[in-house]
TORKOLKE-18827 format. One line per field, with one value per residue: residue in one letter; x, y, z of N, C-alpha, C in turn; residue number from 0. Coordinates in nm, 3 decimals, m for minus. Each point is the difference from the previous one (the first is absolute). Example, Ala and Ser with C-alpha at 12.3 -4.5 7.8 and 13.67 -1.06 7.14 Angstrom:
<atoms>
aa = [A,S];
nX = [1.319,m0.035];
nY = [m0.569,0.105];
nZ = [0.780,m0.072];
caX = [m0.089,0.082];
caY = [0.119,0.119];
caZ = [0.000,0.006];
cX = [0.090,m0.077];
cY = [0.120,0.109];
cZ = [0.000,0.073];
i = [0,1];
</atoms>
This chain:
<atoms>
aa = [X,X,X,X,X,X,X,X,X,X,X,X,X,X,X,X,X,X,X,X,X,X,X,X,X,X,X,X,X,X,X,X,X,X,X,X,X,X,X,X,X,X,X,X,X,X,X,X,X,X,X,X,X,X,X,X,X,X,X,X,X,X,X,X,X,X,X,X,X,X,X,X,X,X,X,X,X,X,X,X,X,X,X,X,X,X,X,X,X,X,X];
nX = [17.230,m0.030,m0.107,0.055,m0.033,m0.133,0.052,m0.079,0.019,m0.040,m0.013,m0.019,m0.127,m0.039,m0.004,0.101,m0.013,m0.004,0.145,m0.013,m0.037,m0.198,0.044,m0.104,0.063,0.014,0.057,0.011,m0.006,m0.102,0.093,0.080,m0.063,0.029,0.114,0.100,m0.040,0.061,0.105,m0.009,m0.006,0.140,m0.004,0.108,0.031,0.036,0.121,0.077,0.080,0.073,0.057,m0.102,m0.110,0.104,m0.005,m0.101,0.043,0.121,m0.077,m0.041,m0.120,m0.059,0.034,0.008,m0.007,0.160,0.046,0.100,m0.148,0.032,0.117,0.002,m0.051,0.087,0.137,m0.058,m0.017,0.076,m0.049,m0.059,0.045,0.066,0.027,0.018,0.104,0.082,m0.018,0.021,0.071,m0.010,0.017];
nY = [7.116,m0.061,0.045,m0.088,m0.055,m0.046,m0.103,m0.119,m0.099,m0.104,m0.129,m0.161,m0.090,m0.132,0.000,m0.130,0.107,0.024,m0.002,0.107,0.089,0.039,0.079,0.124,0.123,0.113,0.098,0.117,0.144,m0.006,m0.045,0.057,0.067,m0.093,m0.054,0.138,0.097,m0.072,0.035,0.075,m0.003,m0.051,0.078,0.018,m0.065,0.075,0.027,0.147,m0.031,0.141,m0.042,m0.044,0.139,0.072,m0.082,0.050,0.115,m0.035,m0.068,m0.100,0.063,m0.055,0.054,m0.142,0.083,0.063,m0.097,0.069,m0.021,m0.159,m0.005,0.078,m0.100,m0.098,0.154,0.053,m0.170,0.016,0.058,m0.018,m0.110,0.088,0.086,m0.084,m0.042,0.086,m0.016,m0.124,0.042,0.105,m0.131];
nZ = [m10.489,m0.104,0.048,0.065,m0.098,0.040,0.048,m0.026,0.083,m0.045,0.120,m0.051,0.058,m0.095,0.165,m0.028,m0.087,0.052,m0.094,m0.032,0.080,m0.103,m0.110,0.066,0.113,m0.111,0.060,m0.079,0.130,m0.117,m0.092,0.037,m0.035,m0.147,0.025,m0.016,m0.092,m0.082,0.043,0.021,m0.162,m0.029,0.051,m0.078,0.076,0.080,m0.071,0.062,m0.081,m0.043,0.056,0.095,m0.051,0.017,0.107,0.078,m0.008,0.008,0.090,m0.088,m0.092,0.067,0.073,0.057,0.115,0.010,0.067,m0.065,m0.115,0.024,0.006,m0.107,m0.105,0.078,0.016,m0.152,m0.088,0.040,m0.094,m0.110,0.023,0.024,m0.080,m0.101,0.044,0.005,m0.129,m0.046,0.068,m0.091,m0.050];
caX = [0.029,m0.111,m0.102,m0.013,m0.156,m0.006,0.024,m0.045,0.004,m0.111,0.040,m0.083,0.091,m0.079,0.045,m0.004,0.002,0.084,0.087,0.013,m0.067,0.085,0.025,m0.077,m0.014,0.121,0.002,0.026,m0.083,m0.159,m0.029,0.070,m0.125,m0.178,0.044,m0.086,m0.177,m0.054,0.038,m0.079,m0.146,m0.056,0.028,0.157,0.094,0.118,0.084,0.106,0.222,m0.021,0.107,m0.056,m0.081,0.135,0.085,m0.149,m0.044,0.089,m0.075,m0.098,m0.101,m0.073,0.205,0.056,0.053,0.099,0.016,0.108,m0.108,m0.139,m0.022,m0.062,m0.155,m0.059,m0.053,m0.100,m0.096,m0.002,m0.034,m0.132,m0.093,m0.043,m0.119,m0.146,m0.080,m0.103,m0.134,m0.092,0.015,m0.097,m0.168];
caY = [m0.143,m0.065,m0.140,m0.118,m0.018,m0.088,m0.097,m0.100,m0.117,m0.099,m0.090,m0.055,m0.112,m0.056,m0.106,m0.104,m0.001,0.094,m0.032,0.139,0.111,0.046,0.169,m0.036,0.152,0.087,0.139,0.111,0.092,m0.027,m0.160,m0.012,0.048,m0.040,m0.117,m0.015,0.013,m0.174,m0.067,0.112,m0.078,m0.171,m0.008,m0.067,0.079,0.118,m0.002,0.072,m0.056,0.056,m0.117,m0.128,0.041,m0.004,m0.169,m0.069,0.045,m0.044,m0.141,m0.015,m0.066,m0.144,m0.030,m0.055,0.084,m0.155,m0.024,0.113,0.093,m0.108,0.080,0.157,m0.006,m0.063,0.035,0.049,m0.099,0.032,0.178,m0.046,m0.114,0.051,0.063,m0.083,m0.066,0.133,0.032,m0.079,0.009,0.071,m0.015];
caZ = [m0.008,m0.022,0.088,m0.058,m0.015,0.103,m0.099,0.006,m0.073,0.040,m0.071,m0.021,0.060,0.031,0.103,m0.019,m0.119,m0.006,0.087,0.051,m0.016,m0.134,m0.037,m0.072,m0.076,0.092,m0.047,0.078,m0.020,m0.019,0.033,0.172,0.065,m0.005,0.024,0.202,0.042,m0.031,0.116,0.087,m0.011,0.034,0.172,m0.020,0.108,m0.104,0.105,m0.056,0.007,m0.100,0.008,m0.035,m0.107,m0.093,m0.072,m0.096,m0.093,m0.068,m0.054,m0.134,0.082,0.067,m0.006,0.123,0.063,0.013,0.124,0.048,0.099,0.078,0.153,m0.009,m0.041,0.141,0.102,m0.049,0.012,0.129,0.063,m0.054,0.051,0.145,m0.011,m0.028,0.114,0.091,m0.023,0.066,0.179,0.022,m0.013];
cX = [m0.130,0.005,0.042,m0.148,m0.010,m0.025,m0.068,m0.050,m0.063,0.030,m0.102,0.099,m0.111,0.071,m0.032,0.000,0.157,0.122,0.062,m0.077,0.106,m0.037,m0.169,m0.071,0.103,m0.023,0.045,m0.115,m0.112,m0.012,m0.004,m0.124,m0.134,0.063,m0.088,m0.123,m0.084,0.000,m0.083,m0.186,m0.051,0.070,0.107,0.108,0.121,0.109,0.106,0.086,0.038,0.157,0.006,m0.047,0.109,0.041,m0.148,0.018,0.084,m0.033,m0.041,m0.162,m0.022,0.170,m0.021,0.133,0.120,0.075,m0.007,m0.103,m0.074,m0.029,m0.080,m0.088,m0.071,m0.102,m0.113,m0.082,m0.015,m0.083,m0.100,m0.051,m0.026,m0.108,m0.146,m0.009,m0.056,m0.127,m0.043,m0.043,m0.118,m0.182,m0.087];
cY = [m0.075,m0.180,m0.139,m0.066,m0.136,m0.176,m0.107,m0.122,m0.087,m0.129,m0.091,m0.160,m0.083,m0.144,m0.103,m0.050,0.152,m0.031,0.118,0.120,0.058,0.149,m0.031,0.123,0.044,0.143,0.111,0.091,0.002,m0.151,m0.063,0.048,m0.080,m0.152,0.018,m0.005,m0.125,m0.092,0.054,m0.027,m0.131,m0.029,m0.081,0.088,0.063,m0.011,0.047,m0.023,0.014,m0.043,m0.143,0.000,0.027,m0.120,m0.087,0.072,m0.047,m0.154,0.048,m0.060,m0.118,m0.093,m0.036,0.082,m0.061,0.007,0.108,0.099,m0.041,0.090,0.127,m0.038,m0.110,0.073,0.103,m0.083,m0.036,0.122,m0.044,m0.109,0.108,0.069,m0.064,m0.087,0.133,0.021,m0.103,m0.032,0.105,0.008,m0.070];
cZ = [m0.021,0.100,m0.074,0.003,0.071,m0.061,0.093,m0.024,0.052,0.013,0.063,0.103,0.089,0.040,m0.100,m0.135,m0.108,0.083,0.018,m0.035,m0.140,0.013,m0.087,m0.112,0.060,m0.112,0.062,m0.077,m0.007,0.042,0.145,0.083,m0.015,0.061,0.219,m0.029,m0.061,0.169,0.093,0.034,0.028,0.139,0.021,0.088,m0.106,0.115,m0.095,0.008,m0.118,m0.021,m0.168,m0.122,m0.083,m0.061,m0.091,m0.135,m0.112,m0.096,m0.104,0.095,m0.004,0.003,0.154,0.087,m0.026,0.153,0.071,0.125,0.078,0.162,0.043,m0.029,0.107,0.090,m0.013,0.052,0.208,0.078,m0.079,0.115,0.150,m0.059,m0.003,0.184,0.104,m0.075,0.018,0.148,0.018,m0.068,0.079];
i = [0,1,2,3,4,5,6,7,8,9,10,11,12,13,14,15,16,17,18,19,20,21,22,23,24,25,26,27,28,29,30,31,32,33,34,35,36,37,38,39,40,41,42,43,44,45,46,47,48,49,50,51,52,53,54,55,56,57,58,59,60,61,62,63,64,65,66,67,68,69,70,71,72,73,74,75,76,77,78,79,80,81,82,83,84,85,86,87,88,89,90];
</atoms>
């Protein structure tokens, strides 16, 4: 049985100007790999919901999430701002 190959997606959401977080990369396999390790490098929190990466992936890019996902991608943007405030808690 061949491996489903691993898929990821990126999205972009700048408070106050943005009226919703948009689709900013997305891919599977190689692509899916240099998308983490872009993220990876620029010290961009990652967070797995291979759920979620299914319905991103479906968008067209730089495509405004549509409602349906505000909640799933909340509670990402919810798990990012923790992250960045523990690191900042820790300098």
């Amino acid at each position: 049985m061949k491996e489903k190959s691993e898929k990821a997606a990126a999205l972009k959401y700048s408070h106050g100007k943005d009226s919703a977080p948009k689709l900013t990369a997305k891919g599977r396999g190689e692509v899916a790999k240099k998308i983490i390790e872009i993220a990876k490098t620029h010290n961009i929190p990652i967070r797995e919901d291979k759920e979620l990466v299914e319905f991103l992936s479906m968008l067209d890019l730089y495509q405004e999430i549509p409602p349906e996902l505000y909640r799933a991608v909340a509670e990402i943007l919810a798990f990012i701002y923790a992250v960045n405030m523990k690191a900042g808690s820790m300098k």
